[in-house]
C-alpha positions in Angstrom: 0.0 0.0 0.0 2.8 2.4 1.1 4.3 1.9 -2.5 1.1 2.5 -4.2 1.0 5.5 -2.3 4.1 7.1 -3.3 3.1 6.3 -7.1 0.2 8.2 -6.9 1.7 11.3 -5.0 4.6 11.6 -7.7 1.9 11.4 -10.4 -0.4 14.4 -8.5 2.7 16.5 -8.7 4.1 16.0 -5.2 7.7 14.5 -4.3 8.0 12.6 -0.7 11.1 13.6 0.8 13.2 13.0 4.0 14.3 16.0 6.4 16.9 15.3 8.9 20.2 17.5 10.6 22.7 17.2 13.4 20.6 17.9 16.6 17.0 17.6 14.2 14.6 14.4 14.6 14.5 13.2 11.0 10.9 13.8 9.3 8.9 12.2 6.5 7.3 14.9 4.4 6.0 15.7 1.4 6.6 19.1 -1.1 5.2 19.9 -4.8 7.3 19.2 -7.9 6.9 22.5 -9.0 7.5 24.7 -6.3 10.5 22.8 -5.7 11.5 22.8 -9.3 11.4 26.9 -9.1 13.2 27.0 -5.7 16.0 24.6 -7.2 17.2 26.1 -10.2 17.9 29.3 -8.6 19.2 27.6 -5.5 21.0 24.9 -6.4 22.8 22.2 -3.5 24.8 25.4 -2.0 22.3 28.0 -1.5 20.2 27.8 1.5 16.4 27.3 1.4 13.7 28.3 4.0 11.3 24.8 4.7 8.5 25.2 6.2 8.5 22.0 8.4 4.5 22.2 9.5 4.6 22.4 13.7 8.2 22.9 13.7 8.5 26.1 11.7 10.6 27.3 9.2 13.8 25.6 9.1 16.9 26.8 7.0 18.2 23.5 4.7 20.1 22.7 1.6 19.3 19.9 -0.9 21.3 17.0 0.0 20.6 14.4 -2.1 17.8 14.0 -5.3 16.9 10.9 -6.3 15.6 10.4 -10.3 14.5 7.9 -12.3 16.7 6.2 -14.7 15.2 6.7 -17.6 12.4 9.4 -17.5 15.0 11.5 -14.9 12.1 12.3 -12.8 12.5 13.2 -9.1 11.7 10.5 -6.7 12.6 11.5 -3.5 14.6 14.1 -2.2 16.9 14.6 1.3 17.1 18.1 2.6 19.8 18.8 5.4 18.9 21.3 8.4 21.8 23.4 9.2 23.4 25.5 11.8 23.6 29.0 10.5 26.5 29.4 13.3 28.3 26.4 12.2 31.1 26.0 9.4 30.2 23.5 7.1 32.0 21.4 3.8 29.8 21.6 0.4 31.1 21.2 -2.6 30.8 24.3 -5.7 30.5 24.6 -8.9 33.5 26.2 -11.0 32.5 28.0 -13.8 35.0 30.1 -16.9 34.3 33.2 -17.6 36.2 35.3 -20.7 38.1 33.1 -23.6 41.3 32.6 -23.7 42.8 33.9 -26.7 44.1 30.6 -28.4 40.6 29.1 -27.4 39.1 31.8 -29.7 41.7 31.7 -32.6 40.9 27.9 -32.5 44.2 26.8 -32.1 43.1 25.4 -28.4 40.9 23.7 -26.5 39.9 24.7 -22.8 40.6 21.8 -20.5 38.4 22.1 -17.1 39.8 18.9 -15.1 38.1 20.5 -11.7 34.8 21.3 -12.1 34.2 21.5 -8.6 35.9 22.5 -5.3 35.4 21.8 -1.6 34.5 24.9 0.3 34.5 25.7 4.1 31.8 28.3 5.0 28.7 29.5 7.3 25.9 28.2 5.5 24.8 32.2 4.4 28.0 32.6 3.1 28.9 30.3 0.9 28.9 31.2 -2.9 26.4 29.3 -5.6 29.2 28.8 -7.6 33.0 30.4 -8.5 33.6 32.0 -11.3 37.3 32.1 -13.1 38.3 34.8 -15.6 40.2 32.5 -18.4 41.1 35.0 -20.7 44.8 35.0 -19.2 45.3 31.6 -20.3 47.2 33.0 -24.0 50.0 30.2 -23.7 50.1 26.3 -24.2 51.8 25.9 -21.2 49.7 28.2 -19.3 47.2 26.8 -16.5 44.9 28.1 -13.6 45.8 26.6 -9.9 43.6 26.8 -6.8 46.3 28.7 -5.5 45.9 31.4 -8.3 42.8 32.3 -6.7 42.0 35.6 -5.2 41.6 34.7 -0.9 38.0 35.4 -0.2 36.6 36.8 3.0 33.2 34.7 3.4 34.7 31.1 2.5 38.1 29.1 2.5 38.8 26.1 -0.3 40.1 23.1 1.1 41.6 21.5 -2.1 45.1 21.4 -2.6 47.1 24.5 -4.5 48.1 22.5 -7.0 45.1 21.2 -8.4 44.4 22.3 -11.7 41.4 24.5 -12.8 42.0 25.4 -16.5 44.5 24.4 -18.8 45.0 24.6 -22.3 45.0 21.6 -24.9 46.2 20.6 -28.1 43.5 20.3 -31.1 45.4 17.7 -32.5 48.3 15.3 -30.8 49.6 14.8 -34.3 49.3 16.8 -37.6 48.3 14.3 -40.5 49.8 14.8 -43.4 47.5 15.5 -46.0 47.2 12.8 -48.8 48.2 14.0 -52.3 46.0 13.2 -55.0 47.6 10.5 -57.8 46.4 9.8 -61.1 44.7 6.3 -62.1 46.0 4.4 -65.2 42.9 3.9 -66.8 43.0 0.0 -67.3 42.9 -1.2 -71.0 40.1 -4.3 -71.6 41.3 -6.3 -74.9 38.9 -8.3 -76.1 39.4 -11.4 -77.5 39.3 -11.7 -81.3 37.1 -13.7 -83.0 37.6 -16.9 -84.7 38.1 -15.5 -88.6 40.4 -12.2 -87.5 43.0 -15.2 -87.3 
């Protein structure tokens, strides 16, 4: 029956989900597909969002974990993580270019993005949606963006190592081919054989 159930909330347009937190007695609860769907493409896993949790008030959370269908890619179920807004926490965020390198827009490159995301330490109303990284300094081959090249911010600290690469540059082609030069064809001669009286 419970199974049942859930099929036929998903299919009026609501998403059960699970709300739990460090010092929080974990919940069942239920929220619409579309409200959620609005709140989550501006939000994202590192902005905060205000629940209201019924008898508990409004509770400040961030998406932890979506679960979709393998196929159709439609929301199942959804974990949302209550937060101190006091506390430091560890969430991942996105990197993003910004500008063209130079080479990149000649066409004589290709814009390698090995990290696309970083760890960052934060208060929850601090942390960044995403970081963005001016490329257009990247006019060498031999060129690359480190964390370390990044600009310290006040409101968060990355935890990943300096070295790790951002942005690097990359060769079109590992090796030029040759181009193949055209050669004439012989056209082939057909003889045919002669008939009995030409001998």
């Amino acid at each position: 029956m419970f199974g049942k159930k859930v099929k036929y909330l998903r299919s009026s347009g609501i998403i059960p989900c699970t709300i739990y937190g460090k010092g929080f007695e974990a919940v069942s609860a239920q929220v619409s597909a579309r409200e959620f769907d609005l709140v989550f493409r501006k939000a994202g896993r590192t902005t905060l969002i205000d629940l209201n949790i019924g008898s508990q008030g409004v509770s400040a959370v961030f998406v932890q974990d979506i679960q979709r269908h393998p196929v159709s890619r439609a929301i199942l179920h959804i974990d949302f993580k209550v937060v101190d807004l006091k506390k430091l926490v560890h969430v991942e965020v996105p990197v993003i270019a910004v500008g063209e390198s130079p080479l990149v827009a000649r066409g004589d490159a290709l814009l390698n993005h090995p990290l696309s995301m970083v760890m960052v330490e934060a208060l929850p109303n601090d942390l960044p949606q995403h970081i963005e990284i001016d490329v257009t300094c990247l006019d060498a081959m031999d060129k690359a963006i480190h964390v370390r090249d990044l600009a310290a911010q006040t409101g968060y600290k990355i935890l990943n190592d300096g070295g790790d690469v951002l942005f690097s540059l990359g060769q079109l082609r590992a090796i030029q081919e040759e181009p193949v030069q055209d050669v004439p064809v012989e056209p082939e001669l057909i003889r045919k054989p002669r008939a009995a009286d030409e001998e």
